[in-house]
N, C-alpha and C positions, 0 to 999 in steps of 0.2 A: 504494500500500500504506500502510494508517494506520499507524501510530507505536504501539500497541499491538503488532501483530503484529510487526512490522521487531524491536521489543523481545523478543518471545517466542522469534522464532526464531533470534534472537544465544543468547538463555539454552539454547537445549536442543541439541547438538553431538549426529549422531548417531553419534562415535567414544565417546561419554561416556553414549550413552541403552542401558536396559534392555529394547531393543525390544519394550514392551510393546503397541507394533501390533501386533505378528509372533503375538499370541495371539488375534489377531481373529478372527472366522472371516469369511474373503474369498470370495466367492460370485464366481464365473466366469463374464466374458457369450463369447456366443459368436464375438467380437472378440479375446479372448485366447489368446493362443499358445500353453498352460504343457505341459510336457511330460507327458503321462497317466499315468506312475508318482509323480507330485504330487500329484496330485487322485485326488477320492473323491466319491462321490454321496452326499448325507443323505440318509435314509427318506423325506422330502417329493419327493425328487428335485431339488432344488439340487446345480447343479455346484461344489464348492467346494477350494481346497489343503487337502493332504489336513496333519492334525498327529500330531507326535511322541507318544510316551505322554504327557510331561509339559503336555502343549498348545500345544506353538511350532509354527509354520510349519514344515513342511519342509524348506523351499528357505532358512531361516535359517540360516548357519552357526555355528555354538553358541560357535566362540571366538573368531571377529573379531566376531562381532554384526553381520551385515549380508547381505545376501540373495545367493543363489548364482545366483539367478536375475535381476540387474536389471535388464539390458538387455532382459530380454521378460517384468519382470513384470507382472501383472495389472493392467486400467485399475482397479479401483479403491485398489490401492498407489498407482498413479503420481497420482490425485488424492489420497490421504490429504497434507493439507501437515504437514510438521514445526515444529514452535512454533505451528499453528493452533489455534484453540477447541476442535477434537475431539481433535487431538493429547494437549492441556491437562486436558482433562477424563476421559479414557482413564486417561493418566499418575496423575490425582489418585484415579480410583475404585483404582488398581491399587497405587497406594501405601496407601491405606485398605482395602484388604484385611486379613481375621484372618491372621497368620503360621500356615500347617498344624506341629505340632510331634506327633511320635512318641514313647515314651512308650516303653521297652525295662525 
């Protein structure tokens, strides 16, 4: 493992991160286990975990931050690495988001 990443993933704790994976949308192969009141079909027909209205995962629990599901979640959670480049790059477009503000 380069010294880049060993670096990356000291920096990002996921008791400290905004699980901003958890808004991905995870697309299902048919290796994964996930329990069917989780998942939802897109109109294309992608098997995917299905999200909250605000667009989190599911299987996210909203006050520890961390998945209800981990011991059988999805292959491609278990390859998402934490402090990798996609991890990194995720985090930065999600941080450079416009803040939505409401208007009463």
């Amino acid at each position: 493992m380069n010294r880049m990443v060993r670096e990356a993933r000291s920096a990002i704790r996921c008791t400290a991160c905004e699980a901003v994976c958890c808004r991905l949308t995870v697309v299902l192969g048919e290796e994964d286990d996930v329990p069917a009141h989780l998942t939802t079909h897109l109109p294309g027909g992608l098997h995917v975990m299905a999200r909250d209205p605000e667009g989190w995962c599911v299987a996210l629990d909203g006050v520890r931050m961390n998945c209800r599901i981990y011991d059988t979640r999805p292959t491609v959670c278990r390859s998402f690495v934490m402090g990798g480049p996609y991890c990194s790059a995720v985090r930065d477009e999600y941080a450079a988001r416009p803040i939505e503000t409401t208007l009463v």
